[in-house]
C-alpha positions in Angstrom: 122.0 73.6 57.8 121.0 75.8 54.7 123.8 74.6 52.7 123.3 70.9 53.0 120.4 69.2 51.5 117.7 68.0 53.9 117.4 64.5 54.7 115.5 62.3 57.1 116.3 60.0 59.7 116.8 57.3 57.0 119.0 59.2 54.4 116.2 60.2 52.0 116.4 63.2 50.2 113.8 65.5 50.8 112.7 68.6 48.8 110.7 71.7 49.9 107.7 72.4 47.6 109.5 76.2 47.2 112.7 74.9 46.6 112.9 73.4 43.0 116.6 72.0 41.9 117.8 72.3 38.5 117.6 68.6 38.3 113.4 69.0 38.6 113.5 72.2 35.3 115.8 69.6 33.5 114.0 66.5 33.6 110.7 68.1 33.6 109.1 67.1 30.2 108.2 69.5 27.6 104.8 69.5 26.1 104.3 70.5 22.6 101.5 72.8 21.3 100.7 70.7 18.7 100.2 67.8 21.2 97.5 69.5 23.6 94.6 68.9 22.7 91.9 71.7 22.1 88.6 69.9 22.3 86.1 70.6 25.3 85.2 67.8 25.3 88.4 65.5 25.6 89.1 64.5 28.6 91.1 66.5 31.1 95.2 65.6 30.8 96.6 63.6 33.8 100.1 64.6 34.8 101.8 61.3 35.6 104.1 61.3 38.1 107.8 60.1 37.7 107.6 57.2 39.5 106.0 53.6 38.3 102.3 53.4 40.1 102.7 49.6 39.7 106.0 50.2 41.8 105.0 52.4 44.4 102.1 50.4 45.0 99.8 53.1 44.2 96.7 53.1 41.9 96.4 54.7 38.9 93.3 56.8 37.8 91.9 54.1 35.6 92.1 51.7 39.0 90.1 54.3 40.3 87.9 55.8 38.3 85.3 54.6 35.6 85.9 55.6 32.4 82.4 54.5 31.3 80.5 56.5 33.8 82.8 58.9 34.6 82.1 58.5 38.4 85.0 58.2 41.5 85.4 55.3 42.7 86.4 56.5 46.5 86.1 53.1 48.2 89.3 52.2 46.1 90.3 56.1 46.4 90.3 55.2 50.2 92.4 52.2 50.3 95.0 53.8 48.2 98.3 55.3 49.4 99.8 59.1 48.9 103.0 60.6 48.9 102.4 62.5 52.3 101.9 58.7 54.0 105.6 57.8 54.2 106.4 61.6 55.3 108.3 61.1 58.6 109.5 63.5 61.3 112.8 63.9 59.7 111.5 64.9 57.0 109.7 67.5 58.6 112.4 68.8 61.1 114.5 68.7 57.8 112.1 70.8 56.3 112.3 73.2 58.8 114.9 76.3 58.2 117.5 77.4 60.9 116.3 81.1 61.1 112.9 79.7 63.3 115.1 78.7 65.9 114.6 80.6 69.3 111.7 82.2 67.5 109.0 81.1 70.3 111.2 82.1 73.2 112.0 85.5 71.8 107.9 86.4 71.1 107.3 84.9 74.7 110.6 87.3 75.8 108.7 90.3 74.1 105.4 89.4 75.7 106.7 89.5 79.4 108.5 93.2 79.0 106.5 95.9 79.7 106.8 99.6 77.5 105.5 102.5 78.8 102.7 103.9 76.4 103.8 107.5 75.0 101.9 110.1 72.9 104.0 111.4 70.4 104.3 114.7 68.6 103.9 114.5 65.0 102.9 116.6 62.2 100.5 114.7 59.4 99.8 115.8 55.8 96.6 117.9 56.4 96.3 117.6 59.6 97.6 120.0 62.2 100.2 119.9 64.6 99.5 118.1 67.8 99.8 115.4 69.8 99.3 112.2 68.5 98.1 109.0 71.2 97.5 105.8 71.0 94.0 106.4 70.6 94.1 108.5 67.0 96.4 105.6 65.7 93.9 103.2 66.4 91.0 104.9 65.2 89.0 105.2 68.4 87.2 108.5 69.1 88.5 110.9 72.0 88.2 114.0 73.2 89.4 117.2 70.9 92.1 119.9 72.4 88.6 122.2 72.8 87.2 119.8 75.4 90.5 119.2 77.3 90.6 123.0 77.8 87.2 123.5 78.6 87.6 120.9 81.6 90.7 122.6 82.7 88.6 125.8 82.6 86.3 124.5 84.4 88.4 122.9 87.3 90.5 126.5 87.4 87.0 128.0 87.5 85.5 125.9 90.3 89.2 126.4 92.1 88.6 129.8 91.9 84.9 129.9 93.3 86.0 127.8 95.9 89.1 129.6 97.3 86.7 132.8 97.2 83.8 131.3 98.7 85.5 130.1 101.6 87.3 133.5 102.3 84.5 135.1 102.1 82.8 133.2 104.9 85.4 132.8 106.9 85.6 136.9 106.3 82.3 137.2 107.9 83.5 134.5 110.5 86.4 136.5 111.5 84.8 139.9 111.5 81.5 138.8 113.6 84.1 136.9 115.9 86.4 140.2 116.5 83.2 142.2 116.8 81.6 140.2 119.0 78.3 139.9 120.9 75.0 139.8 119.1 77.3 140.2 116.0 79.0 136.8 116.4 75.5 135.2 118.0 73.8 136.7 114.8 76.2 135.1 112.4 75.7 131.8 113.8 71.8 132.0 114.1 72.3 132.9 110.3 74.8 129.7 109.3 71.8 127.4 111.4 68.5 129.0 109.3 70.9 128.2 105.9 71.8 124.7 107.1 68.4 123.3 108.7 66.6 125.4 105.4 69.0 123.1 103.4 68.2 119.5 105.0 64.3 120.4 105.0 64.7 121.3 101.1 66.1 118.1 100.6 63.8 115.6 102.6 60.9 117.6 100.5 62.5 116.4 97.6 62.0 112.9 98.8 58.7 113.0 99.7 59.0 113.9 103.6 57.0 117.1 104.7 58.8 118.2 108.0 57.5 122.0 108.8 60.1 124.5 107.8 58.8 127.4 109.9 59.0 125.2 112.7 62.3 124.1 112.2 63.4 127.2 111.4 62.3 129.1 114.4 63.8 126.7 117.3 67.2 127.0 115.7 66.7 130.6 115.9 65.4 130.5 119.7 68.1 128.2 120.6 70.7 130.9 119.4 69.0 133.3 121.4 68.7 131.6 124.4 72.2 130.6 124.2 72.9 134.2 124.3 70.5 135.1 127.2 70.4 132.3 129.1 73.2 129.7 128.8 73.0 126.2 128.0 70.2 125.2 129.5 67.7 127.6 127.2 68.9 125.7 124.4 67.7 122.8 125.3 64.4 124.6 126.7 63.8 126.1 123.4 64.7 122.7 121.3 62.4 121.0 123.6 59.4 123.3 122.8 60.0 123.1 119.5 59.6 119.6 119.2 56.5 119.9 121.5 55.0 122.6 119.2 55.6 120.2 115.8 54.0 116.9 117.7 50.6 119.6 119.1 50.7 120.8 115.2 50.6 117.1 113.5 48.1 116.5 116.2 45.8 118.9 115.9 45.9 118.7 111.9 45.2 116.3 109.3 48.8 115.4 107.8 49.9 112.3 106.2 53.0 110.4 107.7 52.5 112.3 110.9 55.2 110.5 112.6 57.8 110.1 109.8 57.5 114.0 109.2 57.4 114.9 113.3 60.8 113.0 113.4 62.2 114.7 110.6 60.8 118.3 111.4 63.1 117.4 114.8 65.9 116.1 113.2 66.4 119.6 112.2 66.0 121.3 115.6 68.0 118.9 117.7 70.7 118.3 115.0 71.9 121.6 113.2 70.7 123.6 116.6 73.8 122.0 118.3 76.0 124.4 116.3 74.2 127.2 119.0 76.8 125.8 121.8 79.6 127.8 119.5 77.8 130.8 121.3 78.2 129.6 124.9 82.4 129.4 124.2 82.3 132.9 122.4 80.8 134.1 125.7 83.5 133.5 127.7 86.7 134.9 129.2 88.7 134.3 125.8 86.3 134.5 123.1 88.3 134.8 119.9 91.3 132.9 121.3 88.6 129.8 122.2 86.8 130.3 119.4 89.9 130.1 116.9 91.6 127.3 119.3 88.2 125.0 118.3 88.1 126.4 114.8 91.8 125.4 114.0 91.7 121.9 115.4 88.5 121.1 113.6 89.9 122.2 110.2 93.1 120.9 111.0 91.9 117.2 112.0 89.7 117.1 108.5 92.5 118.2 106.7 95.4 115.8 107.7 92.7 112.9 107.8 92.4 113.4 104.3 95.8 113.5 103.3 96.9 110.6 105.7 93.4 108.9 104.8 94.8 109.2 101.1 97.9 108.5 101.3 97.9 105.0 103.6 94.1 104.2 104.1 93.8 100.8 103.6 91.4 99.7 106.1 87.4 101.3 106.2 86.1 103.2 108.8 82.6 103.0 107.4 81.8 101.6 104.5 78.1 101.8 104.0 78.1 105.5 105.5 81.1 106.5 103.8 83.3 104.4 101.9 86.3 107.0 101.5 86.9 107.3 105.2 89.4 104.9 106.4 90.9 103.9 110.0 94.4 105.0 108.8 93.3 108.7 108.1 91.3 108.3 111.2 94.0 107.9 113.1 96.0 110.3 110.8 93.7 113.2 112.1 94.1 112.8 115.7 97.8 112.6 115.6 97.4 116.2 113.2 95.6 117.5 115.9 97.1 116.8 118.5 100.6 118.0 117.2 98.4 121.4 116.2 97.0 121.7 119.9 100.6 121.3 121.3 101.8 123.9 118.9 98.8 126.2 119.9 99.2 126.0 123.7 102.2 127.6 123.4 101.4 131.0 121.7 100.5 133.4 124.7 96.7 133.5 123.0 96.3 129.7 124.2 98.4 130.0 127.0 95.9 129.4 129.4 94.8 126.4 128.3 97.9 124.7 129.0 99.4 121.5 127.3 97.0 118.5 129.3 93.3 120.1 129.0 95.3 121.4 124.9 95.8 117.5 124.3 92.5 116.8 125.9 90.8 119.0 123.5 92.4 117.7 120.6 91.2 114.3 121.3 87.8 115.6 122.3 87.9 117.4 118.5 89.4 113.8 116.6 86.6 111.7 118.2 83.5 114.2 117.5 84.6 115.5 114.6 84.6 112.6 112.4 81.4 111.3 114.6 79.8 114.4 113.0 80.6 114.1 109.3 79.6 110.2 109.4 75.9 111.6 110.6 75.9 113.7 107.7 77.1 111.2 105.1 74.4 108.9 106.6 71.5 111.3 106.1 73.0 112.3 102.6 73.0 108.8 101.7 69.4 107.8 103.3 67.9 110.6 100.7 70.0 109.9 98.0 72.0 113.8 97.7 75.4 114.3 97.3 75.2 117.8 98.6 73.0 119.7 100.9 73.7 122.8 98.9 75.1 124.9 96.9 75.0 128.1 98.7 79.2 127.8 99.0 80.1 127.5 95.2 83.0 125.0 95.5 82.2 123.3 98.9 78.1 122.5 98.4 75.9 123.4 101.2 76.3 125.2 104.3 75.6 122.2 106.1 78.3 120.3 104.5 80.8 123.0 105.9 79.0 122.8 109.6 78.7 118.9 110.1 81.9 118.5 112.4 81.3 121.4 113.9 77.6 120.1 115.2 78.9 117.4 117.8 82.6 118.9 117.9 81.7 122.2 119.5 79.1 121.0 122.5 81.3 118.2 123.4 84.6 121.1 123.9 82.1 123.3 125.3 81.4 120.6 128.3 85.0 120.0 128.3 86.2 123.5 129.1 83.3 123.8 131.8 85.0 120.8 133.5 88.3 122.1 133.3 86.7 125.5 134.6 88.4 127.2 131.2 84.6 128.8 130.9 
């Protein structure tokens, strides 16, 4: 098609305004200097075309303008006719070169495949060696090397605290457990004062004024009374305390009396739960219960995580806590109840058995996540992301403690009824 000339529909020869034949440089007529005329003021020189205006029916510039005044005249301007008016669609398709063809369907083919955006390494005059993204090339501003490797410090930093944080309580765990007695009862007095101190800190912050010292001292008199008594002193002692707060809001002048009294119990009834881990540690198999209960917990937050992460689809909770989902839910007991199987047959756990084992673990995948949602439900009422940051790593105490606060009393209950304690 390059090779011929164009022509239209009707045979008429057609020339592009780039291509200019030899026929156009040869008939093109030459001007003289000594013809052009120098004077501003003579009128400007109109290049005539090479066809007749009286036979292409066109006007000429004295038809349409006035030489007196100088002025167009467009009416007649208007009614005239132009070259471009008998331009047909052959003409244009003619005009059109053969190298365009396909030329929509391969951008459109471009458009649809997909390229995997790569940084490249590059070295650049005055500049040093690196790697070069997409970003530099386009000018936008990122991060420098520095930064990068100041936030991988930091995550390898807070790795570290948090790996030796948690051995470090679960150090004290351990050794209280294997010693013991008062030791073990002390460590878990200890773990409530830190956790209800924590929640109380945090309701101050949003304006609530529950009494720490009462707070404080039924979780300790529940511990206590675990020890001494059983489980019925700690719901005694959690009892007067609540009695105690409602006599002091009475008896004094405080604003919110009610919304503080609830809060001040909160405390008491919640965290003081965690005093039931005292009751299993004083029975016939305290370190092997005690572990057994320990294990499942950890075990049933950790695989509903990972299964939770890996095919949660479908929310648990949203507005409590829009990470959990019904998959990892799900995830977690069949974790733990795999673990508890596993368990039951070491000759630690062997006394539990494989029923009252499975029992357990579905005692620990119901109330364990029941705890946690709590939590995430207070944290979210006050507007904290964590209670604490007493465990650098993991956040507060209480954070560590929340399955463990409707986990443990619920296995407690369920070994008395299988007669395990």
């Amino acid at each position: 098609m390059a090779d011929q000339d164009p022509t239209d529909q009707s045979g008429q020869e057609f020339n592009r305004p780039w291509e200019k034949g030899d026929d156009d440089e040869d008939t093109a007529e030459e001007v003289p200097p000594s013809d052009i005329e120098s004077d501003e003021d003579a009128d400007p020189v109109v290049e005539e075309s090479a066809a007749d205006p009286a036979e292409s029916g066109q006007k000429t510039s004295d038809e349409t303008t006035d030489s007196d005044s100088g002025d167009v005249d467009w009416a007649a301007m208007a009614e005239s006719t132009s070259r471009v008016d008998d331009f047909t669609s052959g003409q244009y398709l003619s005009a059109t070169t053969e190298e365009y063809k396909g030329l929509a369907e391969d951008v459109s083919r471009a458009a649809e495949e997909e390229y995997e955006m790569q940084a490249v390494a590059a070295t650049l005059p005055g500049v040093e060696s690196g790697l070069v993204g997409f970003e530099d090339v386009s000018g936008k501003v990122t991060d420098s090397e520095e930064s990068y490797e100041a936030v991988e410090q930091a995550a390898a930093s807070d790795l570290t605290r948090r790996i030796a944080s948690g051995l470090a309580i679960f150090g004290l765990f351990l050794g209280s457990l294997v010693l013991g007695g008062w030791w073990f009862t002390t460590f878990v007095i200890l773990v409530m004062v830190v956790a209800v101190g924590e929640l109380y800190a945090n309701l101050r912050v949003n304006q609530y004024r529950p009494i720490a010292l009462f707070g404080i001292a039924g979780v300790i008199l529940m511990g206590v009374g675990a020890h001494n008594a059983g489980a019925a002193a700690i719901g005694g002692w959690a009892g007067f305390a609540a009695l105690a707060t409602i006599l002091f809001f009475s008896l004094t002048p405080r604003r919110n009396p009610v919304e503080n009294v609830s809060v001040t119990v909160l405390g008491v009834a919640w965290v003081g739960m965690l005093s039931f881990a005292i009751l299993v540690a004083n029975g016939p198999h305290p370190v092997a219960y005690i572990l057994f209960v320990v294990l499942l917990i950890a075990l049933n937050d950790i695989g509903a995580f990972f299964v939770g992460r890996a095919f949660g689809r479908r929310k648990l909770a949203p507005r409590v806590s829009p990470n959990k989902t019904i998959e990892g839910f799900i995830g977690g007991l069949i974790v733990v109840g795999v673990v508890a199987s596993i368990l039951v047959t070491f000759p630690p756990w062997e006394s539990i058995g494989l029923a009252k084992g499975l029992a357990a673990a579905a005692v620990v995948g119901l109330f364990s996540p029941l705890g946690d949602l709590v939590e995430s439900m207070v944290k979210r009422s006050i507007g904290v992301k964590d209670m604490g940051s007493v465990l650098p790593g993991h956040g507060g105490m209480l954070d560590r403690i929340d399955g463990f606060l409707f986990a443990v009393p619920a296995i407690y209950f369920l070994f008395r009824a299988f007669e395990l304690l």
